[in-house]
N, C-alpha and C positions, 0 to 999 in steps of 0.2 A: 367852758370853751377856751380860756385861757389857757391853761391847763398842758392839753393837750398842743396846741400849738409852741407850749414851750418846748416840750418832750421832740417833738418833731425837730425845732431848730437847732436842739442839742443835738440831737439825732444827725442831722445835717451836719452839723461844726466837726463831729467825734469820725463823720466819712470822710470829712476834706481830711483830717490830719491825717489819716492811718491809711488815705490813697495814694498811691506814688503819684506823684506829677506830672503830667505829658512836658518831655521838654526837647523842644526843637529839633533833628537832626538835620544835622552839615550836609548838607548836599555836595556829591563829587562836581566836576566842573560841566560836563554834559547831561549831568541833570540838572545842575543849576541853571544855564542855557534853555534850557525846556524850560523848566518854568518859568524863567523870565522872556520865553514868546509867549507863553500862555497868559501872561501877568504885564505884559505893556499896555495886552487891548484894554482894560480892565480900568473900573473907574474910579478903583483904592487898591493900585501896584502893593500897597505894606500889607494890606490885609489878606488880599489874593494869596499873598507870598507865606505869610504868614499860617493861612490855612492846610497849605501844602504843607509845609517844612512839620508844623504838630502831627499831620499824619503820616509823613513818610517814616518806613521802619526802616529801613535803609538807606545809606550814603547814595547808592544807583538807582534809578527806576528809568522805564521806557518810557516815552509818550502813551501806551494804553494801559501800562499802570499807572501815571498819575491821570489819566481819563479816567479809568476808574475809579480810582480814589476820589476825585472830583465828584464823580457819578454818586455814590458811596455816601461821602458828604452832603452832597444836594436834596439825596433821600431822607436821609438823616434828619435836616435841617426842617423840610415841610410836617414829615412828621412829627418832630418835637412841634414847630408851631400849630397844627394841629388839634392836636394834645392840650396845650397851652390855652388854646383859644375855646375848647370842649371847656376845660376844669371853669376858665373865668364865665362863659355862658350857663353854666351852674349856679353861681352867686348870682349873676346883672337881673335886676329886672326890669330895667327901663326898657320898653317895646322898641323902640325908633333903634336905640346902639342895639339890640338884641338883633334885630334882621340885618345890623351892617356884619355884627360880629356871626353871624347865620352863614349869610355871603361868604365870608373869611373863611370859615370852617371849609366850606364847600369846598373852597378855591386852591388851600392846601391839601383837602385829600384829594383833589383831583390832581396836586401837581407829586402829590407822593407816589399815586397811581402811574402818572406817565412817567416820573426818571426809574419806577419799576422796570415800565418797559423798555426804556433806553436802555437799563442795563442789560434787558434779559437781548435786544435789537447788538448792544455792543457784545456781548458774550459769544452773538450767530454771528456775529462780521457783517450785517444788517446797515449797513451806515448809513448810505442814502436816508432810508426810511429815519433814523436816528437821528438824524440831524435834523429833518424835519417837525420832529416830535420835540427837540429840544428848542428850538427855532418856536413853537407854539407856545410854551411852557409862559414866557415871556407876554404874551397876551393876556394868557390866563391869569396871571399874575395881578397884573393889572382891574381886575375885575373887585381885587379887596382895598374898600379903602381905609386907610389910616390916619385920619383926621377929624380923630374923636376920642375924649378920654373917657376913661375906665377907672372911678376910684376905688383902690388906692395907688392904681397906676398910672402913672402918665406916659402918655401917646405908649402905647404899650407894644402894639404892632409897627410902630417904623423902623425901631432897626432891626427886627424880623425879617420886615419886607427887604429892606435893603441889603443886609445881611442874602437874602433867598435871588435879590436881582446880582448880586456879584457871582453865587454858585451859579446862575443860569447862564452868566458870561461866560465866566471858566467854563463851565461845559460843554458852550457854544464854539469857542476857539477851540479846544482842547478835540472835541469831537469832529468838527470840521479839517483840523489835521491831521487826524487819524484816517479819514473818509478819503481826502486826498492826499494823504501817504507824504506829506511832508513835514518836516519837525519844526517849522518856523513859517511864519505868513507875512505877508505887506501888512504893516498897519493899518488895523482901519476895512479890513477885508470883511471880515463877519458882524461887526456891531454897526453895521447898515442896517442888514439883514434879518437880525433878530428880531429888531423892534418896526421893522416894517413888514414883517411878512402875515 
């Protein structure tokens, strides 16, 4: 058994080196403006920021392509945890974290399922309805908890989750100024909203 998990790590070490690096792109100044309304409401401004800048492939983008990209991301994000939470429900046998890590599963492929359709809702010009959907996401969220370990992991789902509530913010700004056609908000306009609706 050992073995084999050597082979893999190598395996692993030999793709970091021979992958090129994702490395930040400089944002021109009206993109950097957009993302910094989308990344004030936001409850880690560096990370928000951060997520952007690795995936922009250019200096320029519009509000509906870094919503997209956000969108993009967010999907990304539940699926990989997902995934994550599938392989570790493989090994756990303990029954009681087995149905919380059950719950979780559920709860990211339900949220991978809806930023599908937020994107497929952003692609038709759907916004209303999109923001709605993204506005839910949030709840849903909320239904996995993460206050329980998993050995050889600790807390292994919180900055997953956390990491999954920062893209549902960004999504939620980002998408709600595309919806009302303006590139910048009053602080504090949409992060009511999400978490109460």
């Amino acid at each position: 058994m050992k073995f084999p998990r050597c082979i893999f790590f190598v395996f692993v070490l030999v793709f970091y080196i021979f992958t090129p690096h994702i490395e930040a792109v400089e944002a021109d100044g009206p993109t950097e403006a957009l993302i910094n309304s989308i990344c004030v409401e936001n409850e880690d401004y560096g990370f928000c920021s951060k997520i952007i800048h690795e995936k922009l492939k250019a200096p320029t983008a519009t509000l509906k392509e870094l919503t997209g990209l956000i969108f993009h991301t967010a999907t990304d994000q539940a699926n990989d945890t997902y995934i994550f939470i599938d392989n570790i429900l493989r090994e756990w046998p303990g029954p009681k974290k087995k149905n919380c890590l059950k719950t979780c599963r559920a709860v990211y492929n339900r949220e991978t399922t809806s930023f599908l359709e937020i994107r497929f809702l952003f692609s038709k010009g759907e916004y209303e309805r999109m923001v709605k959907i993204i506005f839910s996401t949030a709840k849903i969220l909320d239904r996995c908890r993460t206050d329980f370990l998993i050995p050889p992991y600790k807390d292994p789902l919180i900055e997953k989750k956390r990491v999954m509530r920062i893209l549902i913010t960004m999504s939620a700004v980002s998408g709600y100024m595309v919806k009302n056609g303006k590139a910048s908000l009053i602080r504090s306009v949409v992060i009511p909203q999400i978490f109460s609706y």
